[in-house]
C-alpha positions, 0 to 999 in steps of 0.5 A: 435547509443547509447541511452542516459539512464540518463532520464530513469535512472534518473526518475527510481531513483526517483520514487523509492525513492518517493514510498519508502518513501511514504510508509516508511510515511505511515508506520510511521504514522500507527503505530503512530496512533495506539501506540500515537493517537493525537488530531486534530491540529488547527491554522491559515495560515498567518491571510489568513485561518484555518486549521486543521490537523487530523491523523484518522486511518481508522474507527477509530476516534481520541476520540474512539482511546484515549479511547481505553486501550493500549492492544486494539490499539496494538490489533489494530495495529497487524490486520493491520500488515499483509496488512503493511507487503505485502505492503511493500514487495510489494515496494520492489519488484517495488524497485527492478524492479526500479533499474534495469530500472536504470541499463538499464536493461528493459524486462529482466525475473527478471524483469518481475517477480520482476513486477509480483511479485509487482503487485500481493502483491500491489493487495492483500495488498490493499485487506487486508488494506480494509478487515482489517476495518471489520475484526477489527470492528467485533473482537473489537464489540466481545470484547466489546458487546459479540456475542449477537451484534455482526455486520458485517459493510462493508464499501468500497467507489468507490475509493477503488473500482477503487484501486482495478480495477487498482492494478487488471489492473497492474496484467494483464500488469505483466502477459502480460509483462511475455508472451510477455517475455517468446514468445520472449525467444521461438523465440529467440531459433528459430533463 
C-alpha cells in the first residue's frame, strides 16, 4: 500500500517557510531597533479601542535607545549578533531536516544529525539571546559609569526558563532519535 505524503509533505513545507520567516522577522526587526529606534505608535481601531505598538529591544527602552549615540546601538547590536548568528543556523538546520520530511525522507542519519544539529544551536542560541542583556548591561555601565558602579543585573523570568527546558527537551529527543537510528542501523547488519 502506498502512502499518501501530500499531508506531511505539505505541513512540512509550511512550517518551513513559517520559521524561516519568523526568524527572517525577527531578525529585521533587531537590527532595526538597534540601527532606527521608534517611538510607540498610537491610534485607534474603528472608534471600538486604543492601541499602541511599541518595538523595545530587550532592557532596553525606546528613550534610553534614542539617547544613546550611534557607535553605542551599533555596539549594541554587535553583542546580539552571536546569538541572530546561531539562531539562524539553527533555522537552517530544521530547514534542512523539513525539506527532507517533505521528500519523504524521515529518520534517515542526515536527518537526525540535521535535528540534532537544530537542537543544540536552538539551546545555545536562546542561551546567548538571555545572557546578551547582561552581558550588554554591564560592558554599557562600564562605558557610562566606569568600574566604580559597575552592576551585575540578571533578569530571567519563567518564561525564559521553560524556553530553556524545552530547547533542553528537543536535545534529548535529537540524542534519542540519533540512538534509536544508530540501534537500527546495528541491527539491520544482524539480518
Amino acid at each position: 500500500m502506498k502512502k499518501n505524503q501530500s499531508g506531511p509533505a505539505i505541513l512540512s513545507r509550511r512550517v518551513r517557510l513559517g520559521v524561516t520567516s519568523f526568524f527572517l522577522l525577527y531578525l529585521l526587526l533587531t537590527v532595526w531597533g538597534w540601527l532606527a529606534p521608534a517611538p510607540a505608535a498610537h491610534g485607534t481601531v474603528g472608534g471600538a479601542g486604543m492601541y499602541e505598538l511599541v518595538l523595545q529591544l530587550q532592557g532596553q527602552p525606546f528613550a534610553s535607545l534614542a539617547a544613546m549615540p550611534w557607535w553605542q546601538r551599533a555596539l549594541g547590536l554587535a553583542l546580539a549578533l552571536p546569538a541572530l548568528l546561531v539562531l539562524g543556523d539553527a533555522v537552517r538546520q530544521l530547514a534542512r531536516v523539513l525539506r527532507q520530511f517533505e521528500q519523504g525522507v524521515y529518520f534517515t542519519p542526515e536527518v537526525t544529525a540535521y535535528f540534532r544539529r537544530f537542537a543544540s544551536g536552538l539551546l545555545l542560541g536562546t542561551f546567548l539571546t538571555l545572557l546578551e542583556p547582561t552581558v550588554r548591561g554591564m560592558l554599557f555601565g562600564l562605558l557610562e559609569e566606569g568600574t566604580s558602579q559597575l552592576r551585575l543585573v540578571i533578569d530571567i523570568t519563567g518564561g525564559d526558563l521553560w524556553t530553556l527546558l524545552l530547547c533542553t527537551v528537543f536535545l534529548a529527543l535529537a540524542h534519542i532519535l540519533h540512538e534509536g537510528q544508530r540501534l537500527a542501523d546495528e541491527n539491520s547488519g544482524f539480518i
